[in-house]
C-alpha positions in Angstrom: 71.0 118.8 106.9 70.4 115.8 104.8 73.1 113.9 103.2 72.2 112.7 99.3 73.2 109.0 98.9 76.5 109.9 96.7 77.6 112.6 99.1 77.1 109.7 101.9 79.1 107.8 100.4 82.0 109.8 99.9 81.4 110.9 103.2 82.2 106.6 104.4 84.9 106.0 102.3 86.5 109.3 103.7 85.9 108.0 107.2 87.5 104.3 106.1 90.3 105.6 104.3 91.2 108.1 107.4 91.2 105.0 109.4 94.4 103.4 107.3 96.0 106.8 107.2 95.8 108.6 110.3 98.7 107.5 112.6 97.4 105.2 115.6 99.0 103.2 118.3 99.5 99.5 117.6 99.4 97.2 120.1 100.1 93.5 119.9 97.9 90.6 121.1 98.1 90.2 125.3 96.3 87.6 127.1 93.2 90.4 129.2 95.3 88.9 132.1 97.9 90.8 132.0 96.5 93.9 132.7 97.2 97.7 132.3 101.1 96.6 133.9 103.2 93.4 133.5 104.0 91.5 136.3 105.4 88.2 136.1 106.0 87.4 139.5 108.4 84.4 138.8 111.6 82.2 138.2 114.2 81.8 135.6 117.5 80.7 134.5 119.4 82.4 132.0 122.0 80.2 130.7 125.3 79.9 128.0 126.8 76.9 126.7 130.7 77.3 126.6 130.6 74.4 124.3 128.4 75.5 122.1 128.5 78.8 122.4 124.2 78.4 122.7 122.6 81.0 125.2 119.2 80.5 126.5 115.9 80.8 128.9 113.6 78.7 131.0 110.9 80.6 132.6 107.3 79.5 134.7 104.7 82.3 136.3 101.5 81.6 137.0 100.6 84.1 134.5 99.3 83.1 130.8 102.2 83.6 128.0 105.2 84.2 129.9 107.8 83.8 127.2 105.8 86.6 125.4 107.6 89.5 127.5 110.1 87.3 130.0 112.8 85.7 128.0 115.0 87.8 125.7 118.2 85.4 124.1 120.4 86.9 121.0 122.9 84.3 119.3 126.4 85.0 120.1 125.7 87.8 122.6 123.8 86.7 125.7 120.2 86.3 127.2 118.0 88.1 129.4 114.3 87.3 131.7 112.9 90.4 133.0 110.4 89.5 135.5 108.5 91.0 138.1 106.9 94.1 137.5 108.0 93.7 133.8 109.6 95.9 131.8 110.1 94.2 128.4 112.5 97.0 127.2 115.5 95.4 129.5 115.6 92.6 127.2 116.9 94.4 123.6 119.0 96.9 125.8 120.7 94.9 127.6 121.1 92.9 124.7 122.8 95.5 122.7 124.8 96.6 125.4 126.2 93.2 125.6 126.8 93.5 121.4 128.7 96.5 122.2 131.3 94.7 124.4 129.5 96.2 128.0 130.1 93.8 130.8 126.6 92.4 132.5 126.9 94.5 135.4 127.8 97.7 134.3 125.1 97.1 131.4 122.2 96.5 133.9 123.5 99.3 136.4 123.2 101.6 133.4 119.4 100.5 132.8 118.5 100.2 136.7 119.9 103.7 137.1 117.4 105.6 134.3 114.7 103.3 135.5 112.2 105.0 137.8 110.3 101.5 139.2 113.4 99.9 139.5 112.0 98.6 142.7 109.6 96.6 141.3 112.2 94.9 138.8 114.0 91.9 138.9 116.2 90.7 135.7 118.9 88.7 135.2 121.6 89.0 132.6 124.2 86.6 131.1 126.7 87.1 128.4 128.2 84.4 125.9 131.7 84.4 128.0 129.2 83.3 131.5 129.3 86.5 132.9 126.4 87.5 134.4 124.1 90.5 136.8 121.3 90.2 138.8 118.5 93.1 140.0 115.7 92.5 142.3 114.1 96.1 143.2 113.3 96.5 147.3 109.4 95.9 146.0 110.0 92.1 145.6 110.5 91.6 149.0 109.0 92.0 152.7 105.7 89.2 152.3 108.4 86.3 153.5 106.0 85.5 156.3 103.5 84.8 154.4 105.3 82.3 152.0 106.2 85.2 149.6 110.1 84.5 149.2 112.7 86.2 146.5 115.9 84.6 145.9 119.1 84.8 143.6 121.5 82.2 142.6 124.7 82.3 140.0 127.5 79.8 139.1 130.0 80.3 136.0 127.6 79.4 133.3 123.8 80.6 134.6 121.9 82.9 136.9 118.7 82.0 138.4 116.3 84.4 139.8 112.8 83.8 141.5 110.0 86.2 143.1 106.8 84.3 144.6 108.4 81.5 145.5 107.2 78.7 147.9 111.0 78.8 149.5 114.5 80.2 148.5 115.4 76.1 147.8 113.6 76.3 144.3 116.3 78.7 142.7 118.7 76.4 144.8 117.7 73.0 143.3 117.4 75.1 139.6 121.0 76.3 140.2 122.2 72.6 141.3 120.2 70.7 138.7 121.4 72.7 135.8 125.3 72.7 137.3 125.2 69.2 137.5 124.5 68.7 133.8 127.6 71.0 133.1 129.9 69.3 130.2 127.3 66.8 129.4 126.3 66.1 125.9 122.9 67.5 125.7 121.6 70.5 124.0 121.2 73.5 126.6 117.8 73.5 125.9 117.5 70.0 127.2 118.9 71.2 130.2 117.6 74.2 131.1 113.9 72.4 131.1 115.1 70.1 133.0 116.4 72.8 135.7 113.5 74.4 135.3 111.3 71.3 136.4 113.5 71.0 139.8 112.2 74.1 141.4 108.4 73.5 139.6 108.4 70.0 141.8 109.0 71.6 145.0 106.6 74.0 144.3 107.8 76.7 142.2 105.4 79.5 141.7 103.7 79.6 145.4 100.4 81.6 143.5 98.4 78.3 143.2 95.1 78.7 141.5 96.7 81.3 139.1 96.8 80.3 135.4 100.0 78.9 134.4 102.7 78.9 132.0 106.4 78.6 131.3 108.6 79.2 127.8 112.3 78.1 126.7 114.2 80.4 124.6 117.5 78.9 123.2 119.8 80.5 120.3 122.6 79.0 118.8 125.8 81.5 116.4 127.0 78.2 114.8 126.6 78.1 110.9 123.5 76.1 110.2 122.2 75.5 113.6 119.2 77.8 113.0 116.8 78.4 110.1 116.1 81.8 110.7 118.2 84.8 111.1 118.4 85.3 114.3 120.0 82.5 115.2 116.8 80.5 117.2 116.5 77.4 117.7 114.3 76.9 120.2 111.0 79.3 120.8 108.5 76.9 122.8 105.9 78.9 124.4 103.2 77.3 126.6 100.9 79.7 127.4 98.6 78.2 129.5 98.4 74.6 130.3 97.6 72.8 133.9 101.2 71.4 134.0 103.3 74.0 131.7 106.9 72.3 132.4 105.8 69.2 131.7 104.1 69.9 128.5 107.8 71.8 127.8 109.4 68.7 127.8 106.5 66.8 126.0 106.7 69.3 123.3 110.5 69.9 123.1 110.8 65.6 123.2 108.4 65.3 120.3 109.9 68.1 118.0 113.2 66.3 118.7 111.8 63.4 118.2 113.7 61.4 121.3 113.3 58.3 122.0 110.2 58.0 124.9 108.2 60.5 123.2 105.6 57.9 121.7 105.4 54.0 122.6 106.7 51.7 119.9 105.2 48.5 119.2 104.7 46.2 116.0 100.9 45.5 115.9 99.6 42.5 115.7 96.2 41.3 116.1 93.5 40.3 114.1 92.4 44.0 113.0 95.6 43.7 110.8 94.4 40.4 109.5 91.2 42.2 108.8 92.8 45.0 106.8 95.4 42.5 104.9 91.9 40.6 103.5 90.6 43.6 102.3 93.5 45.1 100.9 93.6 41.6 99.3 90.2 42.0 97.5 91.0 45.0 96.4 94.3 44.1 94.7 96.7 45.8 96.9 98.4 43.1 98.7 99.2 40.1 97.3 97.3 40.7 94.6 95.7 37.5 92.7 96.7 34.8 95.4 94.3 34.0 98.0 95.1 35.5 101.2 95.9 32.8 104.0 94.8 33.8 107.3 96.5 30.9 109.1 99.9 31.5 108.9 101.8 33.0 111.6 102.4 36.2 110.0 98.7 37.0 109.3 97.9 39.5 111.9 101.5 40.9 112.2 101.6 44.5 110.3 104.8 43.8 108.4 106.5 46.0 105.8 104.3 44.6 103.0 101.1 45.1 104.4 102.5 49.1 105.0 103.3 49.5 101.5 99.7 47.9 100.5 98.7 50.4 102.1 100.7 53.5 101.1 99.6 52.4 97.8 95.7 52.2 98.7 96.3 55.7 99.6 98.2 56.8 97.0 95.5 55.5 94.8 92.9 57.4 96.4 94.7 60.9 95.4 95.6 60.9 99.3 99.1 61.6 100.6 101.4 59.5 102.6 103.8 60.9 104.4 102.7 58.5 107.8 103.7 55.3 106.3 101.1 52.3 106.7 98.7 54.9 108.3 95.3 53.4 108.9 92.5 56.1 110.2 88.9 55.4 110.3 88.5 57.3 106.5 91.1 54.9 105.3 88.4 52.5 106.6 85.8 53.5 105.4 87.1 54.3 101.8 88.3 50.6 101.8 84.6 49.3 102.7 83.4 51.9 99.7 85.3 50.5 97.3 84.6 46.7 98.2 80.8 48.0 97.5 81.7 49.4 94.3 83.3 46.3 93.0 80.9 43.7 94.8 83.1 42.3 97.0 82.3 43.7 100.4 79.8 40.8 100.9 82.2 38.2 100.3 84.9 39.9 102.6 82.8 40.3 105.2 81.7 36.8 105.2 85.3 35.7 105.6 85.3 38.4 108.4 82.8 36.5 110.3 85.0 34.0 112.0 87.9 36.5 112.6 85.8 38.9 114.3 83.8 36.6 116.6 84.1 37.1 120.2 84.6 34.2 122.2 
């Protein structure tokens, strides 16, 4: 039978409207790594704050995207990793069990119960007043002789858990790191990272070779802690990187902007006596007096020369939210507009001394 080009027609659009109205599955983004069944073989710390009232979760698999199904946290209520052989569910359940007033353990001995792998599972559950539950299935263990070890640690305030471990002393120095920065007057995110890096140095994750990643999950109830709804804080998600604690802490450290997160210096040198004499020609620092490159303050970037060249920028139509920021097209716009008003030959005569290499 042969189809005239209008009923062809109508016969595609049929077939692409069917596809946005027929009912399908949806399925989220996942790294091909993960398979047809999660397993982030693992270790974590789920953590509360009695100070704050914050609850949170440090996690590292050799596995890309762990904070993606690991690390559950709800502000006010508690926080969850689910780990193993993964099943992502435990985190909102447990959670709203914990909403509801259910202790930790009676909460994941309810879910454990109805689940038939349970003995591939291991979770661990805190709630906001530092109760807590741990469940590693029978499946996590028995390949200790081959470097394979499981172990479970909790104090008043945490619970750490760990499958695939190098040794049972990476959930210990997790548990002692963060229990040593108890009462201190950091933010638990802060902390749990730097649990978290403990057990990585001694080895962590024994899977070596495995693509790596790690995630902290921190949320905080107090009015106008957190943006958003929830109640988050923190969501920083590494998912892949050679040394995924580390870059944790780089990240968290430069969102937070602590001190250590960048060097600080005041530049001097002669490329800043070199920009001051061509902001000079150009009228934007000291504009009309010759430019003295001999006095001690010449190659020093001080608070004028910044705001020459904020306004060099601003001239250009260009933001400047980086104060003073010099990049190689603030450069080169400079040198353009010496050649439109003549006086790039000039400057770069003066240059010649200043730039020569002795």
């Amino acid at each position: 039978m042969k189809l005239t080009a209008i009923s062809f027609r109508i016969v595609s659009i049929a077939y692409l409207v069917s596809l946005f109205l027929v009912p399908r599955p949806l399925t989220a983004q996942e790294p091909i790594a993960w398979g047809p069944n999660l397993e982030f073989h693992t270790f974590s710390i789920v953590a509360v704050d009695p100070r704050t009232k914050e609850t949170g979760v440090a996690v590292t698999t050799r596995n890309p995207c762990v904070g993606n199904a690991v690390p559950w946290v709800r502000a006010g209520v508690g926080a969850v990793a689910t780990q193993g052989g993964t099943r992502v569910e435990y985190g909102p359940e447990l959670l709203d069990l914990l909403a509801k007033g259910v202790a930790p353990k009676e909460a994941l001995d309810r879910l454990v119960a109805a689940d038939a792998d349970k003995q591939r599972r291991q979770v661990g559950v805190i709630s906001i007043d530092g109760r807590s539950a741990q469940w590693t299935g029978s499946g996590q263990y028995g390949s200790e002789k081959q470097g394979d070890w499981v172990a479970e640690k909790t104090g008043p305030t945490f619970a750490v858990q760990g499958n695939s471990l190098v040794s049972p002393k990476v959930v210990d120095a997790v548990a002692a790191t963060f229990q040593a920065s108890e009462g201190s007057p950091r933010h638990l995110a802060d902390r749990l990272i730097e649990a978290l890096n403990s057990g990585h140095l001694l080895g962590g994750d024994g899977r070596h070779g495995e693509t790596q990643s790690a995630a902290v999950l921190v949320a905080d109830p107090r009015p106008g802690m957190a943006r958003r709804p929830d109640g988050q804080t923190v969501n920083i998600n590494v998912c892949e990187h050679p040394e995924p604690v580390a870059e944790l802490r780089r990240i968290y450290d430069t969102a937070s902007e602590t001190l250590g997160f960048r060097k600080l210096e005041q530049f001097v040198g002669r490329d800043i006596l070199q920009l001051k004499l061509m902001l000079n020609a150009l009228g934007f620092f000291r504009k009309g007096v010759a430019f003295d490159t001999s006095t001690p303050e010449a190659n020093i970037y001080t608070a004028e020369a910044v705001e020459a060249v904020n306004r060099f920028r601003a001239a250009q139509g260009w933001q400047t939210t980086v104060p003073g920021f010099v990049d190689e097209r603030t450069i080169k716009q400079m040198w353009s507009r010496l050649e439109e008003a003549g006086q790039a030959d000039e400057v770069r005569r003066k240059l010649l001394t200043i730039q020569r290499v002795r």
